[in-house]
DOTIMI-361226 format. One line per field, with one value per atom (N, C-alpha, C): residue number from 1; residue in one letter; x, y, z. Coordinates in nm, 3 decimals, padded with zeros to 5 digits. Layout:
pos	(NUM;...)
code	(A;...)
px	(X;...)
py	(Y;...)
pz	(Z;...)
//
This chain:
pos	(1;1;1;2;2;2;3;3;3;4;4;4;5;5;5;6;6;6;7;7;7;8;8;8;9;9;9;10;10;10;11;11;11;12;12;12;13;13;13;14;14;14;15;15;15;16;16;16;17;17;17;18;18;18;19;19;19;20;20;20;21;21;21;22;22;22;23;23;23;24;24;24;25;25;25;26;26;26;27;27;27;28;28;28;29;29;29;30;30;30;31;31;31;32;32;32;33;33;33;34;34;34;35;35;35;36;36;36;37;37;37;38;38;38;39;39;39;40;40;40;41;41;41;42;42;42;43;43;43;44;44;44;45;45;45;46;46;46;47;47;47;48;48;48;49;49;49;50;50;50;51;51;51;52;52;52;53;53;53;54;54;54;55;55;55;56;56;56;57;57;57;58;58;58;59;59;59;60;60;60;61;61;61;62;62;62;63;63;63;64;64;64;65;65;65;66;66;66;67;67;67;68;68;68;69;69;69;70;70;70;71;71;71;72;72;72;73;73;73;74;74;74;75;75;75;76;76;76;77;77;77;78;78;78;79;79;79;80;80;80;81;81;81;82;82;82;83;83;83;84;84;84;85;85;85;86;86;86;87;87;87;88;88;88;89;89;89;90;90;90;91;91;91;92;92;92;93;93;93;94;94;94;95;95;95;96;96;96;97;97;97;98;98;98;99;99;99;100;100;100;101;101;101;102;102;102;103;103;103;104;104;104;105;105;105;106;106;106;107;107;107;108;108;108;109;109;109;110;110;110;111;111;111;112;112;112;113;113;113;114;114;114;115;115;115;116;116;116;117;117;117;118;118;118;119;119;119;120;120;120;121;121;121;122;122;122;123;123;123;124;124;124;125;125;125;126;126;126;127;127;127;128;128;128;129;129;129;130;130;130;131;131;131;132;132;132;133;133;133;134;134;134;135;135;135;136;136;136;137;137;137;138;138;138;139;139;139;140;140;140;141;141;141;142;142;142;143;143;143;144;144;144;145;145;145;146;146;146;147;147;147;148;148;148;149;149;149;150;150;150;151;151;151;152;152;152;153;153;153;154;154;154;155;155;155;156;156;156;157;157;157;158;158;158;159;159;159;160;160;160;161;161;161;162;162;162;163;163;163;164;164;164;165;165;165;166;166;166;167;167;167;168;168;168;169;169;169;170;170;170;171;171;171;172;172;172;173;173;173;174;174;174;175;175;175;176;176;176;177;177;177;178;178;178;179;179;179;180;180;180;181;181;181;182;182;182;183;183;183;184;184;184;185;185;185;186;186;186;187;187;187;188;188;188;189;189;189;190;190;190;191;191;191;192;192;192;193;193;193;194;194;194;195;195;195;196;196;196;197;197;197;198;198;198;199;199;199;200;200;200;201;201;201;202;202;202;203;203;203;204;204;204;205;205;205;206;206;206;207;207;207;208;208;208;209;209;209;210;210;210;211;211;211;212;212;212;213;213;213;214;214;214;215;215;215;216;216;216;217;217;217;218;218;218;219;219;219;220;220;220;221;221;221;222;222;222;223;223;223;224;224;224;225;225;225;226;226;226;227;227;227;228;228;228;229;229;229;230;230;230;231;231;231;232;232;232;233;233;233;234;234;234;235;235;235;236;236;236;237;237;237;238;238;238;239;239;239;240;240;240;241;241;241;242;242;242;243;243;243;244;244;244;245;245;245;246;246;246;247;247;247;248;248;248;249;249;249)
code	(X;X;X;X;X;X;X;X;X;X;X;X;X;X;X;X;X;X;X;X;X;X;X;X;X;X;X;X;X;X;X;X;X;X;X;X;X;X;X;X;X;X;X;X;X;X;X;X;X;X;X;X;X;X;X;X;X;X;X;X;X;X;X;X;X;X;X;X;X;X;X;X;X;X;X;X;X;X;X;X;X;X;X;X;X;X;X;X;X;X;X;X;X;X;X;X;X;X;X;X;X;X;X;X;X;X;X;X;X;X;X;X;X;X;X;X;X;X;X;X;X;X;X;X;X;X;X;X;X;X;X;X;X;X;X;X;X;X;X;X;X;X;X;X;X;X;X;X;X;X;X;X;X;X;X;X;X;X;X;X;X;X;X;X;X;X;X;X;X;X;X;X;X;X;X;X;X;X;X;X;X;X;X;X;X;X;X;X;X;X;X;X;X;X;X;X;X;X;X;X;X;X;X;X;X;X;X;X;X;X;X;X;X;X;X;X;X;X;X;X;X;X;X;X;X;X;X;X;X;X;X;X;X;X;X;X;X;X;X;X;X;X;X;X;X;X;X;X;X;X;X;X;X;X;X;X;X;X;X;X;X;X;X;X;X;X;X;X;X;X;X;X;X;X;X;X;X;X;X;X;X;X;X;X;X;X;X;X;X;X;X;X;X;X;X;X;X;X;X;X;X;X;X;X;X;X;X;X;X;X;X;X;X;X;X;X;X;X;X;X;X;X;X;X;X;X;X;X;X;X;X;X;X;X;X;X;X;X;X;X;X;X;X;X;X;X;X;X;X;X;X;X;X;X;X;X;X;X;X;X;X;X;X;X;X;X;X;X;X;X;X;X;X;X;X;X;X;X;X;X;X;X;X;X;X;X;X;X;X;X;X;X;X;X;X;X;X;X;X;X;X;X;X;X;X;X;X;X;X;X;X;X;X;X;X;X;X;X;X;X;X;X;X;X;X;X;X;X;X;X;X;X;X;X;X;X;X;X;X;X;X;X;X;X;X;X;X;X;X;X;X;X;X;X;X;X;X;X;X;X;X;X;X;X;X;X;X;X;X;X;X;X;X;X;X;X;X;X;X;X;X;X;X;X;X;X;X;X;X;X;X;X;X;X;X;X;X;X;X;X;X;X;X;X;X;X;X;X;X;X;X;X;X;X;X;X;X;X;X;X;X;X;X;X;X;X;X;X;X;X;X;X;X;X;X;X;X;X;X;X;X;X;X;X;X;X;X;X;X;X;X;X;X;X;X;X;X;X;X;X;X;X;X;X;X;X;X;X;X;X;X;X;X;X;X;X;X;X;X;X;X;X;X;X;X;X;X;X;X;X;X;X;X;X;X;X;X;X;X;X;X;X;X;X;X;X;X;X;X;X;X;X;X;X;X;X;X;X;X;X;X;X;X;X;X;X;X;X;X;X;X;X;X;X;X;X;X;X;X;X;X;X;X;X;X;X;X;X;X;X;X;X;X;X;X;X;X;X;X;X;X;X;X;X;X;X;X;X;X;X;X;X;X;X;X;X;X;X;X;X;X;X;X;X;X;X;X;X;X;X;X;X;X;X;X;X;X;X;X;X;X;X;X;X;X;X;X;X;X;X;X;X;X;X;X;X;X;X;X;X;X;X;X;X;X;X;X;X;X;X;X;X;X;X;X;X;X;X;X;X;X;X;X;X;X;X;X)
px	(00.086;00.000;00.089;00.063;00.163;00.064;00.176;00.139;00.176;00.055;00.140;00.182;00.284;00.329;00.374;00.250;00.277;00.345;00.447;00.574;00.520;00.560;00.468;00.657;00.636;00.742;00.685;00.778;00.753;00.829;00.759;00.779;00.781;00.890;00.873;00.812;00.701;00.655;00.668;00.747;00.799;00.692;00.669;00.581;00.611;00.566;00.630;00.559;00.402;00.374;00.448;00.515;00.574;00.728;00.768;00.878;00.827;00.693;00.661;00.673;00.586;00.552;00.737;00.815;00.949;01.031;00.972;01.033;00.971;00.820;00.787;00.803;00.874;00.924;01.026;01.019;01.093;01.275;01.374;01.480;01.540;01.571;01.618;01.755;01.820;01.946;02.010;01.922;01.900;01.873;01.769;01.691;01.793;01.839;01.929;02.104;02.113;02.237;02.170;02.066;02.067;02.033;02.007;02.014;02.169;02.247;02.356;02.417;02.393;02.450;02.397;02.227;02.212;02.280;02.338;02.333;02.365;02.461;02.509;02.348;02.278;02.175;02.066;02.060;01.990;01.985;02.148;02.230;02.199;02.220;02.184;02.055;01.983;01.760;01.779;01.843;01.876;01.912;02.066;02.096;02.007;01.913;01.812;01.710;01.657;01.542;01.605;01.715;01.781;01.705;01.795;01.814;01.715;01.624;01.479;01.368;01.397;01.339;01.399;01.540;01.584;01.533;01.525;01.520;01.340;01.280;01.157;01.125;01.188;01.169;01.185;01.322;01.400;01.327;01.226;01.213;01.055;01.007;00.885;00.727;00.837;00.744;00.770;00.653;00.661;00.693;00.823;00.815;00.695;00.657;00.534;00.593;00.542;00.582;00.455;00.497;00.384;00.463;00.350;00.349;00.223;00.265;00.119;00.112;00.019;00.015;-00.097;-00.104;-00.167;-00.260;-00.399;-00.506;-00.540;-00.583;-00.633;-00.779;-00.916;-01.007;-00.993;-01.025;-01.000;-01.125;-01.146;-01.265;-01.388;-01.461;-01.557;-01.637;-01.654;-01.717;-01.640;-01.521;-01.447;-01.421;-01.434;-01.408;-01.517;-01.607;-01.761;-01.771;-01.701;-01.688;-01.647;-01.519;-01.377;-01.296;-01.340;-01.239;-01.121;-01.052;-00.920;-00.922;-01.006;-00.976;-00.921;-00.911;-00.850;-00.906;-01.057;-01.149;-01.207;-01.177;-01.274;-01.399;-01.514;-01.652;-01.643;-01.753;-01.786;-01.896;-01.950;-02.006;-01.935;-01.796;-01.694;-01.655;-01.617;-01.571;-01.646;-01.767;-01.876;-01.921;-01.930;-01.925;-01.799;-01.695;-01.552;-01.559;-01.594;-01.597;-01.629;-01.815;-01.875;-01.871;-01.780;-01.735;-01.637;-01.556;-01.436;-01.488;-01.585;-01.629;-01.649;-01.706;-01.786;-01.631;-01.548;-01.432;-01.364;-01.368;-01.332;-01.336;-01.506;-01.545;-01.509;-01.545;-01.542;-01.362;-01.267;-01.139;-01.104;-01.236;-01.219;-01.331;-01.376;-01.482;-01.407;-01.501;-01.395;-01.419;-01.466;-01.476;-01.346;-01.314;-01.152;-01.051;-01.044;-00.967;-00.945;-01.011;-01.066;-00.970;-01.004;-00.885;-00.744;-00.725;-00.610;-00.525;-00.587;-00.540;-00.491;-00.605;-00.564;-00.413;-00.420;-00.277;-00.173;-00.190;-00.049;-00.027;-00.090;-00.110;-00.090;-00.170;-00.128;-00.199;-00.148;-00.223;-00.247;-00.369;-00.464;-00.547;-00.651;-00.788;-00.870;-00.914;-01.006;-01.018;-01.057;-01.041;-00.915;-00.838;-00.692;-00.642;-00.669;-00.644;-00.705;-00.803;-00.917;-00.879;-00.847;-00.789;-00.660;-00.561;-00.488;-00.436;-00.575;-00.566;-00.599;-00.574;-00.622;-00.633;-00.753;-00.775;-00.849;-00.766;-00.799;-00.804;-00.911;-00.928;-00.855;-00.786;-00.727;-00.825;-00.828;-00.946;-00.930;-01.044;-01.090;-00.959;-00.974;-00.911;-00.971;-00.920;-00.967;-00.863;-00.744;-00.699;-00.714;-00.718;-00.702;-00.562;-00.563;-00.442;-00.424;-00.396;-00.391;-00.277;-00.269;-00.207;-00.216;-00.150;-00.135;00.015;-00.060;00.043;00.059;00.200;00.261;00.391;00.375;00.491;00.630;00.639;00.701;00.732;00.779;00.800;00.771;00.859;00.777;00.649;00.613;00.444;00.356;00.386;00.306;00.276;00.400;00.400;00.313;00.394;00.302;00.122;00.058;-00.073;-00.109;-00.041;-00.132;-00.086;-00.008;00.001;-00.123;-00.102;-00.236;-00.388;-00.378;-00.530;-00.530;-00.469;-00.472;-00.523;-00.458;-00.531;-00.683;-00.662;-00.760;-00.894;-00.879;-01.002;-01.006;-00.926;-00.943;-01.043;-01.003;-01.091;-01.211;-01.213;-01.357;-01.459;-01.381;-01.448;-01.481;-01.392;-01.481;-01.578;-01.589;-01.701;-01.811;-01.791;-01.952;-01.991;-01.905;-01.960;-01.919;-01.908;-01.851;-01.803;-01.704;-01.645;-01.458;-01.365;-01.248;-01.151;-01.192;-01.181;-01.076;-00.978;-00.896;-00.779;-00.675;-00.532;-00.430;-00.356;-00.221;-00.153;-00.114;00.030;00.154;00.089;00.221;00.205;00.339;00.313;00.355;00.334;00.373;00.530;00.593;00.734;00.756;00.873;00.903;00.961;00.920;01.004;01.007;01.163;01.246;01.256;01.160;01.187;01.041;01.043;00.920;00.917;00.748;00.640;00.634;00.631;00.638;00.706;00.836;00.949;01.087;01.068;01.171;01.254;01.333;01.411;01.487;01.549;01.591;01.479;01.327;01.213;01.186;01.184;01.145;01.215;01.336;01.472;01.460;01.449;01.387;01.338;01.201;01.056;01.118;01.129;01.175;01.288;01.382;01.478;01.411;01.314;01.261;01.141;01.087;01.011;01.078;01.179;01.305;01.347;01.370;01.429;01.334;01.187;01.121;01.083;01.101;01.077;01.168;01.316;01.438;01.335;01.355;01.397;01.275;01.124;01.021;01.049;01.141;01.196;01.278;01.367;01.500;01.393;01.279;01.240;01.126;01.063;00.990;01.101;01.201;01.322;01.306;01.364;01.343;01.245;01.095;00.993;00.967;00.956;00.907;01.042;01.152;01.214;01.247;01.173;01.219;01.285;01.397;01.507;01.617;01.670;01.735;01.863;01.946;02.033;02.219;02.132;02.220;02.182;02.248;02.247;02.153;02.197;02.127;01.979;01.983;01.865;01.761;01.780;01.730;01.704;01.779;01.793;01.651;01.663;01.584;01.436;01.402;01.274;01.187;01.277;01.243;01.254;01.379;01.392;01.458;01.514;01.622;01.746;01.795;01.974;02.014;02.122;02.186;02.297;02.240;02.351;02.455;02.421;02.535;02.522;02.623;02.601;02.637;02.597;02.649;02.702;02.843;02.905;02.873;02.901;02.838;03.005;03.002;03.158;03.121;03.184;03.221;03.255;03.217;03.231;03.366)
py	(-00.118;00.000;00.122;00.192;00.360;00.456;00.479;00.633;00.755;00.747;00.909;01.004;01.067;01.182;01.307;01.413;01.547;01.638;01.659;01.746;01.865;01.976;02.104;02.149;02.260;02.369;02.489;02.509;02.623;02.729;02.819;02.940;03.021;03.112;03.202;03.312;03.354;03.489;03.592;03.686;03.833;03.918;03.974;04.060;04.246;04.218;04.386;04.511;04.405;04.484;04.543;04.470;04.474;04.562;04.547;04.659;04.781;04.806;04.958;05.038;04.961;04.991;04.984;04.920;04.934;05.075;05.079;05.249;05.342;05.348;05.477;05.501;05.410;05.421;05.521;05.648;05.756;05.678;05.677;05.667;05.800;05.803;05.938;05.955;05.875;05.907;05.919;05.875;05.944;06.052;06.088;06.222;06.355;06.266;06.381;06.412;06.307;06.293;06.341;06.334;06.422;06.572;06.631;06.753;06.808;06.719;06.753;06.786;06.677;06.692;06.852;06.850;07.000;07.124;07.105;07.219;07.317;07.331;07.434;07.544;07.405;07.443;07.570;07.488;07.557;07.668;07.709;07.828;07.927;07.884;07.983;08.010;07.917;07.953;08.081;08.054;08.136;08.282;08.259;08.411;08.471;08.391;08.491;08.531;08.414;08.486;08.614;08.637;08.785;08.839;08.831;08.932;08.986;08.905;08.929;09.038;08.972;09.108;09.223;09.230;09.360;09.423;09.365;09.455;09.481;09.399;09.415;09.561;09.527;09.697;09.788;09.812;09.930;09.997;09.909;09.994;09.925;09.796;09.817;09.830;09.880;09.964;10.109;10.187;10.301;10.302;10.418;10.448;10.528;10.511;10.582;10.617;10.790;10.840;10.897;10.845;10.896;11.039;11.161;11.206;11.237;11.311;11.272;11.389;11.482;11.571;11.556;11.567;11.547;11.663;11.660;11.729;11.765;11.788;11.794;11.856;11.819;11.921;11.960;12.110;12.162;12.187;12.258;12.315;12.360;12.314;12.444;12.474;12.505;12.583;12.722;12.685;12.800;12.861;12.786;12.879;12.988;12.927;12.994;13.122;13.106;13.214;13.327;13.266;13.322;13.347;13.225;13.239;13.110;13.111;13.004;12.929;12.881;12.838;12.672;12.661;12.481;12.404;12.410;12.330;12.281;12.123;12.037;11.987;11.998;11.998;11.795;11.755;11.622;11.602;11.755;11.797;11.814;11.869;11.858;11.767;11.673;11.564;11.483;11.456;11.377;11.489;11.608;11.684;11.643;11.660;11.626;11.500;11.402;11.258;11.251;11.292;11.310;11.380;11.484;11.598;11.498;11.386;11.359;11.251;11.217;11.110;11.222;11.325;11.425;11.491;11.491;11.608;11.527;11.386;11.322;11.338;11.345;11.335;11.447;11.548;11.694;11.693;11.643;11.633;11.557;11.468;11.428;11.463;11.558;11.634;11.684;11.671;11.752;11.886;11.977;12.122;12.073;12.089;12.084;12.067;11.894;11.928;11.983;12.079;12.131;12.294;12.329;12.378;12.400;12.255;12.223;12.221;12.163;12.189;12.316;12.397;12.540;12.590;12.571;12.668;12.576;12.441;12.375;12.411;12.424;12.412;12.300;12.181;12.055;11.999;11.913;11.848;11.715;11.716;11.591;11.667;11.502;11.516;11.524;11.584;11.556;11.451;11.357;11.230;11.160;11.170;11.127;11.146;11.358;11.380;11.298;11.266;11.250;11.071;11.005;10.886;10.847;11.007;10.957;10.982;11.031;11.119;10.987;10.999;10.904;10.941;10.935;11.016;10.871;10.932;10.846;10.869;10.847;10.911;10.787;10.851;10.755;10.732;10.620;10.550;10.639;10.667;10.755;10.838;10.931;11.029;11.143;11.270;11.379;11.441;11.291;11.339;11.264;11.385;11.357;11.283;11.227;11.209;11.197;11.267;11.281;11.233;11.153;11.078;11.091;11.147;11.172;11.121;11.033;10.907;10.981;11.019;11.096;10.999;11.015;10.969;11.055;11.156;11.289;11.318;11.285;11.309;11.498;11.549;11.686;11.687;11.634;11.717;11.662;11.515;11.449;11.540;11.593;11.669;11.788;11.873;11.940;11.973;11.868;11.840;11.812;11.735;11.694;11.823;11.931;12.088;12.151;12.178;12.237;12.207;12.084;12.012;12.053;12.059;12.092;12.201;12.310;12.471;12.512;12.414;12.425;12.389;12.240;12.223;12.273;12.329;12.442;12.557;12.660;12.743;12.709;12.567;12.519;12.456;12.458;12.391;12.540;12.659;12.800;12.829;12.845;12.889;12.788;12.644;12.547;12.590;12.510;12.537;12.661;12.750;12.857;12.872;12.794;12.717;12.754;12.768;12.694;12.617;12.504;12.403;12.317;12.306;12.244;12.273;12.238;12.306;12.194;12.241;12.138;12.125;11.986;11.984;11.905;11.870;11.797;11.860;11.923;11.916;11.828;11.783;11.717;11.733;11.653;11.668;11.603;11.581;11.533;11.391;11.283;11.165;11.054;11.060;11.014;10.890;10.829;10.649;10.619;10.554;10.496;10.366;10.395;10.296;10.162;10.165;10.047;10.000;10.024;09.938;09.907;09.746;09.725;09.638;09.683;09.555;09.420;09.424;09.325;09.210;09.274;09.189;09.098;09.229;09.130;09.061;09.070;08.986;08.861;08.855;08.713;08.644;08.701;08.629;08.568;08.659;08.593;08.482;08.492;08.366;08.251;08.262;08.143;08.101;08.187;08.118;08.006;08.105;08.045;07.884;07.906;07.781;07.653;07.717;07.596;07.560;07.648;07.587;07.479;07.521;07.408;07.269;07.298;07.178;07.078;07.138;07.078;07.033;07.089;07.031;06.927;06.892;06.797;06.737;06.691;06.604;06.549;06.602;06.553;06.454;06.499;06.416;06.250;06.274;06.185;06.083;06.114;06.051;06.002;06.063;06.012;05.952;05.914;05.860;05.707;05.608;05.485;05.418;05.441;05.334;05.309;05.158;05.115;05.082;05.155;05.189;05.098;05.002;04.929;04.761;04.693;04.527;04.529;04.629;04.590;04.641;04.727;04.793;04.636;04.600;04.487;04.399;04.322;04.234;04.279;04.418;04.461;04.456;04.480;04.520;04.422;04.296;04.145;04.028;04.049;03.978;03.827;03.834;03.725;03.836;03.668;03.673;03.709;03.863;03.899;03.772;03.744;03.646;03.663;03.792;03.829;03.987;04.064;04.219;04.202;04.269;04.278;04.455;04.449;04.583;04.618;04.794;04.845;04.910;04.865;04.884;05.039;05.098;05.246;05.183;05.258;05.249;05.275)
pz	(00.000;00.000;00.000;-00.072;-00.128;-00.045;00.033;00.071;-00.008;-00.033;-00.100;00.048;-00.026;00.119;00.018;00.079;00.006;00.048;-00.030;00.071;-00.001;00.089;00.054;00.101;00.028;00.064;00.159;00.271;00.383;00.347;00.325;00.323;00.455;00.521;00.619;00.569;00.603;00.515;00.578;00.555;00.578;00.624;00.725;00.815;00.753;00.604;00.604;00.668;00.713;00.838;00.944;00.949;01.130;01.062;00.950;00.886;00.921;00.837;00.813;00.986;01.075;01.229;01.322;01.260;01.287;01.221;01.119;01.065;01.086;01.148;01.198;01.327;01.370;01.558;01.472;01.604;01.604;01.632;01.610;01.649;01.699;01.901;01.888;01.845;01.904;01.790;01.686;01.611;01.461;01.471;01.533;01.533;01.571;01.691;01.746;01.626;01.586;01.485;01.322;01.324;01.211;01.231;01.357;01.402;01.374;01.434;01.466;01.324;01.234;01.094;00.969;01.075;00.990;01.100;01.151;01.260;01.231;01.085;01.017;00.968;00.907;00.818;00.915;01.039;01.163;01.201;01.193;01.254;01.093;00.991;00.915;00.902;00.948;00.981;01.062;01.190;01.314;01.213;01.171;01.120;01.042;00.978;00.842;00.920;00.980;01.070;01.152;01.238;01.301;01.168;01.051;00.951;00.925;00.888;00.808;00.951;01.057;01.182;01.166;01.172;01.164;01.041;00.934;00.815;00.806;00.867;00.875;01.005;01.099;01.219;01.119;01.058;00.987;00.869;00.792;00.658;00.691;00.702;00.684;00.787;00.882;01.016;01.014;00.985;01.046;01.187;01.220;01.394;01.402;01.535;01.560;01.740;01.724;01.878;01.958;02.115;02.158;02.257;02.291;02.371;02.475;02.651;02.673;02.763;02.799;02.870;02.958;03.094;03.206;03.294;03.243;03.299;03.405;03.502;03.664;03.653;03.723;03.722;03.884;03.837;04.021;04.075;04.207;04.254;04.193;04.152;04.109;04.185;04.280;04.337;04.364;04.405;04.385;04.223;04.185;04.010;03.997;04.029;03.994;04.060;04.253;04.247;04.287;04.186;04.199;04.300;04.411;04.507;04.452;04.608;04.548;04.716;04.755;04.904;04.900;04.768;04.778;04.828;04.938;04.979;04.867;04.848;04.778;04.834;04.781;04.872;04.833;04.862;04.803;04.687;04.672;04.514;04.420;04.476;04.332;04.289;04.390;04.313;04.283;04.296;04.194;04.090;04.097;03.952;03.856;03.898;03.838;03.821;03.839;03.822;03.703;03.692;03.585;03.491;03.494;03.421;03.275;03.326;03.350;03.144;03.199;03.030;02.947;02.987;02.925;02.855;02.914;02.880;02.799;02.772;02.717;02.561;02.579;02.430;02.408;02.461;02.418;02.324;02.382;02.316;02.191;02.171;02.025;01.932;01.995;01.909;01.787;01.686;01.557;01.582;01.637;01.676;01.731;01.826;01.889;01.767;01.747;01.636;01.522;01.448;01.370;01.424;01.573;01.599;01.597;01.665;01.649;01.529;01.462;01.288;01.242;01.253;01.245;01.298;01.405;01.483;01.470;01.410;01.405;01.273;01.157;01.050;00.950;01.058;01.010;00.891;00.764;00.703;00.698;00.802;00.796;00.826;00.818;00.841;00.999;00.983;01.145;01.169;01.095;01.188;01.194;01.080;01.141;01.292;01.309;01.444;01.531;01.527;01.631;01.662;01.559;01.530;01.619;01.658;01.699;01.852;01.910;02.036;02.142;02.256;02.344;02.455;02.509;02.638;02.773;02.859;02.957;03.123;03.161;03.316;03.421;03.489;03.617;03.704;03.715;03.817;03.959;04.039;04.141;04.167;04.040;04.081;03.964;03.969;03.894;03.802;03.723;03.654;03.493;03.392;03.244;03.167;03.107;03.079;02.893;02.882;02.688;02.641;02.521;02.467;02.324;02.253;02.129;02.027;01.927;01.832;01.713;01.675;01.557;01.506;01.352;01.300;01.348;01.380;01.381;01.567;01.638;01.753;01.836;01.728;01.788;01.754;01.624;01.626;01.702;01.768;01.851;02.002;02.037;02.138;02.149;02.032;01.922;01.966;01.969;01.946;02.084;02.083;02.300;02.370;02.360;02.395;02.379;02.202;02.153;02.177;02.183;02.272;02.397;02.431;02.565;02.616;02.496;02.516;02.473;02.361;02.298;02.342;02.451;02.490;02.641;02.697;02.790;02.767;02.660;02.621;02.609;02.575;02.499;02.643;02.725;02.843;02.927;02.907;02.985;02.897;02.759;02.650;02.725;02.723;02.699;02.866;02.965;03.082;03.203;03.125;03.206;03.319;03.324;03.461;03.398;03.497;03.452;03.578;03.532;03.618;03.604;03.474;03.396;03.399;03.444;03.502;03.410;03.363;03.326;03.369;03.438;03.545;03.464;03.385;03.253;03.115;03.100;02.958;02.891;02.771;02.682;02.634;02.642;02.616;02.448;02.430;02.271;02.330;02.269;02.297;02.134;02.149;02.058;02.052;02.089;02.147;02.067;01.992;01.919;01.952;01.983;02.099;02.033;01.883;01.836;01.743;01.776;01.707;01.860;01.867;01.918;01.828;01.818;01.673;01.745;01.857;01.926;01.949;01.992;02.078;01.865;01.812;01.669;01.636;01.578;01.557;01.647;01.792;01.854;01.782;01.777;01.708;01.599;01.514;01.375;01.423;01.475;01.459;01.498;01.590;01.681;01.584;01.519;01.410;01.286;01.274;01.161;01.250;01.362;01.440;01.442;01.475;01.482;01.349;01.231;01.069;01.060;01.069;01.037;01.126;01.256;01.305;01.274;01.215;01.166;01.006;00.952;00.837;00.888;00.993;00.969;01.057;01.117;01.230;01.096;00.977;00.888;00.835;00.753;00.701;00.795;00.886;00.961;00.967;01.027;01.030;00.911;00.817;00.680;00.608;00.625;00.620;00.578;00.506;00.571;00.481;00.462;00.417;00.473;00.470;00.504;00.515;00.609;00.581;00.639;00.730;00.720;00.752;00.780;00.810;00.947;01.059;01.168;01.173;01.087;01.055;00.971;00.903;00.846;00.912;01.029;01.099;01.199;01.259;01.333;01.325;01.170;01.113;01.085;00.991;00.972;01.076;01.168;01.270;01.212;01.125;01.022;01.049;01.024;00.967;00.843;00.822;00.722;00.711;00.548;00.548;00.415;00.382;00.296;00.237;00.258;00.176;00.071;-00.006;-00.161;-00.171;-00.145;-00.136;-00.311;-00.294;-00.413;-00.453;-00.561;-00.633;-00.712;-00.738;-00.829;-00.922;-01.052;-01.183;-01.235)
//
């Protein structure tokens, strides 16, 4: 009696599953050694990004200056009539409180600036002026504080002066009171509010820094070839059992 006996051939079948899930494991020392290998590349991200802030403060920011001159409302009861006894009642200063929004607007009224224009002999518009004034009351207290933004450092000064006079007069005409004293004037300042070129130059390099290193950490991840014997051994989990070195032509 014949047995048949069916010899089958065994095949080990290669898991290139378990390859692919072996090359998207991060390797950090790769990671960190191919840092190391761009590091040149990095440092010049670093220098352009400096570059590109500085040249960005220098030419394509306007400087812009502020100056600011400082209001007070005084007595009125004494204004009214015309004494000077420096007694503040507790009617003045809830008149002056409320006085205080009111005097506000009154300073970006285009009547004011419309003034102002005049005696500086500035060319803009009323609302440019009015655009660039900023008025602000100090919490429980009875002082103004004006704030005026110029390309031009004197004329900024310039203007929070002239406002100043201007809505003085305009505050004895409406409420026939003068209650409005200036204890600051507006000075000239040469330091523009919004250009620091050092704080930008940061930014930019550190933007530049984290571009590189999201370029050389993509390289990496998306990466998967094989680059040597142990690497193979690792992925398949078989024995290299022979290289085939690559000869030059």
């Amino acid at each position: 009696m014949w047995k048949h006996v069916k010899y089958g051939i065994i095949f080990k079948v290669i898991n290139f599953n378990k390859l692919g899930e072996t090359m998207e494991e991060l390797n950090i020392k790769e990671l960190f050694y191919e840092f190391w290998q761009k590091k040149y590349f990095v440092l010049i991200m670093l220098v352009l990004g400096v570059a590109l802030g500085m040249l960005y403060s220098s030419f394509l920011v306007t400087p812009m200056y502020r100056s600011v001159t400082t209001l007070v409302l005084s007595n009125v009861s004494d204004t009214n009539n015309g004494t000077a006894s420096g007694a503040i009642t507790q009617n003045d200063l809830l008149l002056n409180q409320k006085l205080v929004s009111t005097y506000g607007e009154i300073m970006k009224s285009r009547t004011v600036a419309k003034q102002v224009i005049e005696k500086l002999g500035l060319k803009i518009s009323e609302e440019d002026l009015i655009n660039s004034i900023s008025v602000q009351a100090k919490k429980d207290t009875e002082l103004l504080e004006i704030s005026v933004s110029n390309s031009d450092p004197k004329t900024a000064a310039d203007i929070a002066n002239t406002l100043a006079e201007v809505f003085t007069e305009k505050v004895k005409e409406v409420y026939q009171i003068e209650n409005v004293t200036v204890i600051d004037k507006a000075e000239m300042d040469n330091n523009p509010y919004n250009v620091n070129m050092p704080k930008t130059a940061a930014i930019f390099a550190f933007g530049f820094l984290i571009i590189s290193c999201l370029v050389i950490f993509a390289k990496v991840y998306f990466n998967n070839t094989i680059k040597t014997p142990e690497e193979i051994e690792k992925a398949l989990g078989l024995p290299v059992l022979a290289v085939i070195p690559k000869f030059k032509d």
